[in-house]
N, C-alpha and C positions, 0 to 999 in steps of 0.2 A: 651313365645313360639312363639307367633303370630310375632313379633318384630325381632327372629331368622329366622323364617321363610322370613319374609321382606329383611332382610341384606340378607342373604345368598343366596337368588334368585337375588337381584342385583349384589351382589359382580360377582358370576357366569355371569351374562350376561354379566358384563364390559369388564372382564377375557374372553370372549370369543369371545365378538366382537369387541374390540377393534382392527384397524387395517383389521379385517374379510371382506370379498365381501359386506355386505351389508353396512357398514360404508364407505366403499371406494365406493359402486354404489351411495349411497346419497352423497357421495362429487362429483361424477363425475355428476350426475343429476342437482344437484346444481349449477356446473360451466358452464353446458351447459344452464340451461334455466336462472340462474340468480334471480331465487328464493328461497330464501333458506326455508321460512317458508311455502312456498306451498311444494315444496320439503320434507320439513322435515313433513306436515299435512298427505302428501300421503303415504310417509313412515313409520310414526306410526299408520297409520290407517291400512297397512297391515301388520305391525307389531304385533297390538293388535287382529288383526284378527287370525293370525298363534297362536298365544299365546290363544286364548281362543280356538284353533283346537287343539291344543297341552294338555291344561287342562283340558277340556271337554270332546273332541270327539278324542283325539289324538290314542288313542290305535285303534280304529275305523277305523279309513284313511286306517294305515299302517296293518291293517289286509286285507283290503278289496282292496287297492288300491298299488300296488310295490312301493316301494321308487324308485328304478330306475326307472321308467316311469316318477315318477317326478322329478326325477334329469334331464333325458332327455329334458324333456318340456322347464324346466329352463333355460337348455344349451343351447337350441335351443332359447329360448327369448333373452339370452345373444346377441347370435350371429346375429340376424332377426335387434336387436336396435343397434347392433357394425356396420351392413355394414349401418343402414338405415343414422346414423349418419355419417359414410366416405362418403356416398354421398351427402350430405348435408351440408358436412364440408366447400367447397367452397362461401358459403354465407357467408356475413362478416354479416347478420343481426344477432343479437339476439333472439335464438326462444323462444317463450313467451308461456304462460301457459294458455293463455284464452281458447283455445280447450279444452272441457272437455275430450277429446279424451286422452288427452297428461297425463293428471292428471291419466285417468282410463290405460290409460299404464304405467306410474309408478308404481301406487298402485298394478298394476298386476305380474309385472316383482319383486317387493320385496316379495309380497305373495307367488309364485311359487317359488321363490328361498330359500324361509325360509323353507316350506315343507320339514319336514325330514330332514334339516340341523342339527348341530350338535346342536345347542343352543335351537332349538324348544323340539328335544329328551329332552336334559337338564333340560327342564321346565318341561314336560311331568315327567322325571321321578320323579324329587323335587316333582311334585301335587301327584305322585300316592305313594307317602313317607309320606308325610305332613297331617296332622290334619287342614290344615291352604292352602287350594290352590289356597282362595282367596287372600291372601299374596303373595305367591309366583308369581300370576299373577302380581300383582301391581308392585312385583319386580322388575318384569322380562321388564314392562313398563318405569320403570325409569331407569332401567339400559340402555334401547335402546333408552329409550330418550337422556340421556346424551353420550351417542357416539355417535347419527344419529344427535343431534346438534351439535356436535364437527366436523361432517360430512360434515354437510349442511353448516356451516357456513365457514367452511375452504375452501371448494370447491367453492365459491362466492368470497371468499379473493382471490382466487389463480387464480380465472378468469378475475379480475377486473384487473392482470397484467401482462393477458398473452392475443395476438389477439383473439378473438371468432374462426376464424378458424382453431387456432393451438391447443384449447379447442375440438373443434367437435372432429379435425383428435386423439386428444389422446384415447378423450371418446370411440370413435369407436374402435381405438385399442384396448384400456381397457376391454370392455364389450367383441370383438371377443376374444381374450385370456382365459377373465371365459367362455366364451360360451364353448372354448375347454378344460379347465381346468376341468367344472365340468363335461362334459362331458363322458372324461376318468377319473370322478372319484378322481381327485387331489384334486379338494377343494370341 
């Protein structure tokens, strides 16, 4: 049982995020700053964070706090790091990750964005199913491990042969797109 619990909380997370905004903002993160394991450190960290909101305290949030409010936020982070990036785009240097700043705004823009996204419910409701939520959590880890590395590490391949400014200006478009997409609620 423990062991069905484990599979089927990964398989779902793969199945769900595979291709999903968060595997596409860790490739975009990743070809912008060019780290893919700080990249990928920050994004499982609020990964794992959302996952134990979701298994723990999940029913909690979404009573007490709207999902739209947090969809907004998120939209709104999309958008604030899409223009901050077009402005920025113009520097051919490499922005680098030694700003702890940089790090605590990744970790923040994947944690607000996973809130009440499709894949956190998913886990949320596998725990409140399961005999076993500390499996389903573990799942739900390796599953976003192996597509936010599939993430991190492709978005680093695909920077290393494209100029750093023609990376900013996509990022930026990329991120303002979700910022509107989730916005109105599309993804």
């Amino acid at each position: 049982m423990q062991l069905e619990a484990l599979i089927e909380s990964i398989g779902l997370i793969l199945l769900m995020e595979l291709g999903d905004k968060t595997m596409l903002t860790t490739m975009c993160l990743s070809a912008q700053y060019r780290r893919p394991k700080l990249v990928l450190l920050a994004t499982m960290t609020a990964l794992a964070v959302s996952s134990i909101i979701a298994v723990i305290i999940g029913f909690i949030l979404s009573a007490t706090l709207p999902v739209e409010i947090i969809t907004y936020v998120s939209g709104f982070l999309f958008l604030i790091l899409g223009f901050v990036a077009l402005v920025n785009s113009n520097s051919e240097t490499v922005d680098t990750c030694e700003n702890p700043g940089t790090l605590f705004g990744m970790f923040t823009l994947v944690l607000v964005s996973e809130l009440g996204d499709k894949s956190q419910i998913a886990t949320l409701a596998l725990a409140a199913q399961s005999l076993f939520p500390i499996m389903i959590f573990i799942g739900a880890i390796i599953g976003f491990f192996i597509v936010n590395s599939i993430g991190a590490y492709a978005g680093t391949s695909i920077a290393e042969r494209i100029p750093i400014k023609t990376v900013k200006r996509v990022v930026g478009i990329i991120f303002i797109l979700f910022g509107i997409l989730v916005i109105f609620g599309i993804l």
